[in-house]
C-alpha positions, 0 to 999 in steps of 0.5 A: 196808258197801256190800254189805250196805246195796245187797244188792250192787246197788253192784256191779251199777251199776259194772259197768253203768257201765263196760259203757255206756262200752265203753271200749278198743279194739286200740292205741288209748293210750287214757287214762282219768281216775278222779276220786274213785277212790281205791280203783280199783274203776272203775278196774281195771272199765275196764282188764278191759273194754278188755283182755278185751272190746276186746283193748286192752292199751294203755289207762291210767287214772290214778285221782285222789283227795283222801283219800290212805288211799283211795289207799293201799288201792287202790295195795296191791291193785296191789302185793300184791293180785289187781290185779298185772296192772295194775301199769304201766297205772294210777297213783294220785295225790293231787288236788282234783277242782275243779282238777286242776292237775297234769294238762294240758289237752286230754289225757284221752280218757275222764274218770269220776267214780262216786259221787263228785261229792256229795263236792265243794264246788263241782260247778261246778268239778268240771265246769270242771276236767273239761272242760279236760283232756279232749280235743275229743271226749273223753267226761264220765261221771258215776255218781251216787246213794244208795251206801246205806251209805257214808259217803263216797258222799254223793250221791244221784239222784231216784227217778221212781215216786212209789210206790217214791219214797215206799217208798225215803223211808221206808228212808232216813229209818228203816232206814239209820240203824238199820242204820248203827248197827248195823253200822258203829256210827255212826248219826249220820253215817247220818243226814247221809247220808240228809238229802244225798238232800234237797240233791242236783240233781235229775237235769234240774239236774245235766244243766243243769249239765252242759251249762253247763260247754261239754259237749253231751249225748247227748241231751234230758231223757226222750231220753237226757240221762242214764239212770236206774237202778233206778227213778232212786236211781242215774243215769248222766250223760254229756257230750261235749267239742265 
C-alpha cells in the first residue's frame, strides 16, 4: 500500500535517510537504536550502509517497536527471508518508545525513529526517553511526514510551496480516501489519516521540541534545523547529545 500511495517515493526518503546518517565505520561497535521499526526497513538500510559503504561489520541495531506483529515480519526476514546476513548484528524486541526501560543510559551511538513519532501519545517523552539512552555525542534522528497510505505512519510535515501546499491539500482530503477505499477497503481510517496532517507540529515546533528535550541542533530554523523533502511533506530532524 505505501508503494502504491507515494509512487515509491517511501522508498527514496528511507534510503535518504540513512544516506545523511552515514552511519558506520571500520571497528566502530557502533549500536544503533530503531524505534517504531518493528519490520526493520530502516534497520537492515543502516546495517547495508555501514557494511558495504563504511566496511564496518561490527555495527548492531537493536529495532524496537510496540506492535509485536510488526516485530514478527521483520524478525522472518532475518530467519527465512533475504536478511539472513544480518542474523546476529540486529534484534527485535518489544517496547514503549516513551520509556524504554530496558535499555540503559548513555548507551546508544545512534537512535532513529522513521515514520513513527506521530504513533505516540506523548512526543515529549519519546524525546526524553531518547535522550537518556544516548550517549554524549550520540545522534537523535527523526524522519517525519505523510506515508501516504499507511495506516500506521500517521505523521506528517508542513509543505512550504503554497502552490504545491494547496495541490497536495486537495489529494489528501479527496483522492487518498478513495484510494484507500479502494485498495485497502477501509476509507475511514484513510480519512483519519489525512485529518493527522492537521494535528502534527509544524516542522519549527518539532524542532523546538527538540531542542527542549537537552539536544542541540545542526543548526537554526532556515540553516539547518531540519531538512525538507520533497517540498516539506517529509522532513528530517536531527539533534545532538551534548
Amino acid at each position: 500500500m505505501n508503494d502504491i500511495m507515494s509512487l515509491y517515493a517511501h522508498r527514496l526518503w528511507k534510503d535518504h535517510f540513512v544516506r545523511t546518517l552515514n552511519p558506520g565505520s571500520p571497528n566502530s561497535s557502533l549500536k544503533i537504536l530503531d524505534v517504531a521499526g518493528g519490520t526493520g526497513d530502516i534497520a537492515f538500510r543502516m546495517l547495508e550502509h555501514a557494511t558495504d559503504l563504511n566496511h564496518d561489520d561490527t555495527a548492531t541495531v537493536r529495532v524496537v517497536d510496540i506492535n509485536e506483529n510488526m516485530l514478527k515480519f521483520g524478525r522472518r526476514k532475518v530467519q527465512k527471508g533475504d536478511m539472513k546476513k544480518w542474523a546476529g548484528r540486529i534484534e527485535f524486541t518489544q517496547g514503549n518508545a516513551e520509556v524504554l526501560d530496558d535499555i540503559a543510559g548513555e548507551s546508544i551511538d545512534l537512535y532513529t525513529i522513521a515514520f513513527g513519532i506521530r504513533n505516540v501519545t506523548h512526543i515529549d517523552r519519546v524525546l526524553d526517553s531518547a535522550y537518556r539512552v544516548l550517549k554524549p555525542g550520540g545522534v537523535f534522528a527523526c524522519l517525519v511526514g505523510d506515508v501516504w497510505g499507511c495506516t500506521d505512519c500517521k505523521e506528517f510535515s508542513k509543505p512550504t510551496n503554497p502552490i504545491f501546499a494547496s495541490i497536495y491539500e486537495r489529494y489528501s482530503f479527496t483522492l487518498l480516501p478513495l484510494m484507500g477505499q479502494i485498495v485497502a477497503g477501509d476509507r475511514d481510517a484513510y480519512q483519519y489519516l489525512v485529518e493527522s496532517i492537521q494535528k502534527f507540529p509544524k516542522q519549527e515546533d518539532l524542532a523546538a521540541m527538540i531542542e527542549k528535550a537537552g539536544f542541540q541542533l545542526p543548526g537554526r530554523e532556515d540553516d539547518g534545523a531540519w531538512e525538507n523533502l520533497t517540498g516539506g511533506i517529509v522532513a528530517i530532524h536531527r539533534g545532538i547529545k551534548v
